[in-house]
N, C-alpha and C positions, 0 to 999 in steps of 0.2 A: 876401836872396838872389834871384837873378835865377828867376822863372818858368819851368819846363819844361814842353811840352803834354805830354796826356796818354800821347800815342802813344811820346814819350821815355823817358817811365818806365816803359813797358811794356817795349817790344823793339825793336830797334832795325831791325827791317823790319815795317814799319804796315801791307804790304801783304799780309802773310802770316801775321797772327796764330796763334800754336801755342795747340792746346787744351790743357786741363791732362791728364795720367793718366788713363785711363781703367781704372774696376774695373768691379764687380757691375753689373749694368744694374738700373733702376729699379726701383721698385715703387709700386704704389697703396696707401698703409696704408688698413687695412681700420676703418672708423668704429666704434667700437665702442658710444659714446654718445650719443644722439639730440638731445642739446642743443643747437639751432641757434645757443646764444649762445655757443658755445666755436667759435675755430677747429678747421678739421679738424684739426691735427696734435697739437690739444689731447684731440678728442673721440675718435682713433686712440691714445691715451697716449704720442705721443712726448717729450712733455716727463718723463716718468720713466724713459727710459734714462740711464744711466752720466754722469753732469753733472763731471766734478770741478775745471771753472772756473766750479761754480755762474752757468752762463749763466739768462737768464729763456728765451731763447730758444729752440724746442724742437728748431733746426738750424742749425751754426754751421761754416764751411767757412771755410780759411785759407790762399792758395796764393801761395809765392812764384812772383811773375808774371817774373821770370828764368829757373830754373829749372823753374819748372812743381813744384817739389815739392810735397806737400799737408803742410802745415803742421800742420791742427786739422781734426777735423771729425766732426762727429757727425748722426746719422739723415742723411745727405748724399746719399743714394739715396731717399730718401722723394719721392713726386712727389705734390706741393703748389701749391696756387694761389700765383701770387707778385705780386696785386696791379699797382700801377702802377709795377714794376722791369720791367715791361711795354714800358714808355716809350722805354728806350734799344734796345730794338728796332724801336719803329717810327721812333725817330732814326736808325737805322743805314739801313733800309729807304728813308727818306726821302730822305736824301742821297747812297744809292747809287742812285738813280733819275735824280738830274740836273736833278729838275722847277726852274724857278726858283725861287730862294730869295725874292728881291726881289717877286716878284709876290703881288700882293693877294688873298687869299682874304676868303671871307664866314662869319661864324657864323648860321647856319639851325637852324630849330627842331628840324630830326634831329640836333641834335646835343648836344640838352636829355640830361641822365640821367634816363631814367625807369626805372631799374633802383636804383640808389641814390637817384637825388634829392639828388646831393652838389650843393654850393654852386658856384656862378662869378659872378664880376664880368664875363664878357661876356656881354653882350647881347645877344638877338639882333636881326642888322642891324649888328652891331660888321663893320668891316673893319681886317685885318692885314694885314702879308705873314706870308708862311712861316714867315719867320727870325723875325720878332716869337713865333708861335706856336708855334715848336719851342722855344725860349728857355722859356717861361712854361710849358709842356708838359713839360719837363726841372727846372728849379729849384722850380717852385710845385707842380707836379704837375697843372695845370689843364688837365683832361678836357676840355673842348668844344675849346677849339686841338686836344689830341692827336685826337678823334675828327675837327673837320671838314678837319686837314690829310689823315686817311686818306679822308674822304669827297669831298675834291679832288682824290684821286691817278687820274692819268690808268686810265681802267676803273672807277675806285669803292672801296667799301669791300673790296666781296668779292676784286681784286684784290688792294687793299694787304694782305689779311688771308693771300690767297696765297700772297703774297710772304713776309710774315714767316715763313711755317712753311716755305718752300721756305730761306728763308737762315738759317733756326733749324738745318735739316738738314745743311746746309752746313759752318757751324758745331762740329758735331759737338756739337751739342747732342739728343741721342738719345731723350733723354726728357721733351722738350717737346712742348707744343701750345699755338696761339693761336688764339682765336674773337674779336679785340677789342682795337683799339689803343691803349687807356687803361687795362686792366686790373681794370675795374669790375666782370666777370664770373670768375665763379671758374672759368669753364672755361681761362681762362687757364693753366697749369701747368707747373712743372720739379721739377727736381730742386734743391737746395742746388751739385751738382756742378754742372750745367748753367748757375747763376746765374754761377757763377766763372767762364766759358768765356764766358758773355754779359758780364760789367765788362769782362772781356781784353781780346775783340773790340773793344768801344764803346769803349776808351781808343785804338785805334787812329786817331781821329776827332775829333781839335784841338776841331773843332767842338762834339762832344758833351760833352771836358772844358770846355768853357770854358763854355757855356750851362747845365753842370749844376752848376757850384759856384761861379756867381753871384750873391753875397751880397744883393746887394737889386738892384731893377730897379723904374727907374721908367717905365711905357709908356704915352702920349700917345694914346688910344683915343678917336674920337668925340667930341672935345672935353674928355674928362674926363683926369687925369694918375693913373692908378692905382700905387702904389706896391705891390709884388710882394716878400716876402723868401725866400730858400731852406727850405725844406721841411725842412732837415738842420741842425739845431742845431752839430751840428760843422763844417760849412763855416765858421760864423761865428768859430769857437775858433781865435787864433792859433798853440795847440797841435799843430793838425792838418795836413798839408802833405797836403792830396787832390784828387786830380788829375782825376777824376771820379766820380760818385755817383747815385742815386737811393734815395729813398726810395718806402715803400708800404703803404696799409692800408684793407683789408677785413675785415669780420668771418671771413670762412673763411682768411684767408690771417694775419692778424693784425698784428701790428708790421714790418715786414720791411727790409731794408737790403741794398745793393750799391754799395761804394767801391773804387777803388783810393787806396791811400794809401804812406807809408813807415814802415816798420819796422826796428831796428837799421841802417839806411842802404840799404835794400833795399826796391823798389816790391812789392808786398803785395794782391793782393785778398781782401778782408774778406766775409762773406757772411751773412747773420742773418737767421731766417725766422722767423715767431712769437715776437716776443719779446712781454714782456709787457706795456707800455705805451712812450710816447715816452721818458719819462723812463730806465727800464732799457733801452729798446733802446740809447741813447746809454752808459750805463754796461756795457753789455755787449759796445761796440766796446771798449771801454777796455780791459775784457778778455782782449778776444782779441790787442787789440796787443801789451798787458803780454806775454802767454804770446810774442809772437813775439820779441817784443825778448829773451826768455832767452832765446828757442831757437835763435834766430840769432845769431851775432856778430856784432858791425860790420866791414864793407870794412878790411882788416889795409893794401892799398893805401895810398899815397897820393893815388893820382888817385881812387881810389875814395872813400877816404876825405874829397875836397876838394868830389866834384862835386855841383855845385848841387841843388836842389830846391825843390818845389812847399810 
C-alpha cells in the first residue's frame, strides 16, 4: 500500500495540531528509594499501580490521534525524565527555525557526552549538513548530531534550549521542561500525557516521520560509509505501519517509547516510559495495541475502510 506522511495519519490540518484532553495536572512522584540503579518511576513505586495489561512499563498512555480520546493510561501524570523522546523536539524546534537544512555543520569537542559517556561513530572534525544530522539524531538516536545541531542554532545552545520549552508551552505540554537537546540529562521531563501531545505534534512534520522510521542509513562521513539502523526494533517489523517514533534510554528515565502507529484502522499514539528492558518494551507496544484493536472497531466505512496506510 501506498505510503502516507505522517501528518496524514494524524489530522488532516498539520498546521494546527490539537492536543489530546486535558485532566489532573502533573506531579513529581516523590522517590521513595535511594537506589540510583532503579529508574525514578521504579524508585517512586510506580510500577505497582493497577497493571491489568501486565505492562513492564511503569506508564503507558494510548490516545486516539483522531479523536483525541484517551484510549489506556496509567501513572500518565507522573512527570518523569523521558530521555532522548527529547529528540523530536528539538526536530520540531529545528525546522521550525528555517535554519538551512543543506548547510554543513561541524562535530566539536562540546559536543562529546561527558555526562553519560555514550558511544558515537562521529568524530570529532566530522562534517554534515543538518539534514544528515537530524536523520541520524532521529533514527539512531545519536547525541553529538542532536547536541551540535542545537549548538549551531543561530544564538547557541541556551537559545535552542529556549526555544524548545517556549514551544513545549505552546504545545500545551504543561508539565514539561528541557535543559538539553539529546535527552542525556534527566532534567529533561514530562508527563506520559505530555509525550502523547509531543508524537501528535511531531507527526505533523513529513520530515520527522520519515527520518524517524528510517530502517537503515547508510552516511558517507569523512571518507568512511557508516552504516546506521533504527533504534526501534519495530520499524523494522512488517507488522507495524508507523509513521513516526523515537525511542529512549537513561537509567533514571529507563526503556521509554513514542510512535504513532494504526490500530483497528485508526492512527494511534502509543506512549511507554520505564519499561523494563528493549526486549519488553517492544512486547509491551504489542500490548497496548492488542488492547486498542478490542477497544476500537474498525472504520464500518468503506472509504474508511479502503484508505491507505503506513
Amino acid at each position: 500500500m501506498p505510503a502516507r506522511t505522517a501528518s496524514a495519519l494524524a489530522h488532516d490540518d498539520p498546521d494546527t495540531p490539537e492536543e489530546p484532553p486535558r485532566g489532573p495536572m502533573g506531579y513529581e512522584p516523590r522517590l521513595a528509594s535511594a537506589n540510583t540503579d532503579l529508574s525514578f518511576a521504579r524508585r517512586a513505586g510506580l510500577h505497582t499501580a493497577p497493571n491489568p495489561l501486565r505492562l513492564t512499563a511503569s506508564v503507558a498512555v494510548a490516545i486516539d490521534a483522531q479523536s483525541r480520546e484517551v484510549l489506556y493510561a496509567r501513572n500518565e501524570h507522573a512527570i518523569l525524565p523521558i530521555a532522548s523522546l527529547t529528540k523530536l523536539l528539538t526536530g520540531m524546534v529545528l525546522i521550525d527555525s528555517q535554519v538551512p537544512m543543506t548547510e554543513r555543520i561541524r562535530i566539536d569537542a562540546a559536543d562529546i557526552d561527558t555526562l553519560r559517556h555514550s558511544r558515537s561513530r562521529l568524530r570529532v572534525g566530522t562534517t554534515l549538513t543538518r539534514s544528515q544530522a537530524l536523520r541520524l539524531a532521529l533514527m539512531s538516536s545519536e547525541n553529538r548530531a542532536a547536541h551540535a545541531l542545537a549548538r549551531t542554532f543561530p544564538g547557541g545552545m541556551d537559545a535552542f534550549v529556549a526555544t524548545m520549552n517556549r514551544k513545549a508551552a505552546q504545545l500545551g505540554m504543561r508539565d514539561s521542561r528541557f535543559v538539553d537537546p539529546t535527552g542525556l540529562s534527566n532534567g529533561n521531563r514530562a508527563t506520559g500525557r505530555d509525550v502523547a501531545t509531543l508524537v501528535l505534534a511531531a507527526s505533523a512534520y513529513p520530515l520527522l516521520g520519515a527520518y524517524s522510521t528510517t530502517r537503515q542509513h547508510v552516511a558517507a562521513l569523512g571518507g568512511q560509509r557508516l552504516q546506521y539502523v533504527n533504534s526501534n526494533r519495530l520499524v523494522r517489523h512488517a507488522g507495524w505501519p508507523i509513521a513516526l517514533q523515537k525511542t529512549g534510554y537513561i537509567v533514571e528515565a529507563g526503556q521509554c517509547l513514542g510512535m504513532l502507529t494504526r490500530a483497528a484502522g485508526r492512527p494511534v499514539a502509543l506512549v511507554l516510559l520505564d519499561a523494563g528492558s528493549l526486549r519488553t518494551r517492544g512486547e509491551d507496544a504489542r500490548k497496548l495495541r492488542r488492547w486498542v484493536r478490542r477497544l476500537m472497531p474498525a472504520p464500518s466505512s468503506p472509504a474508511a475502510a479502503s484508505a491507505p496506510g503506513r
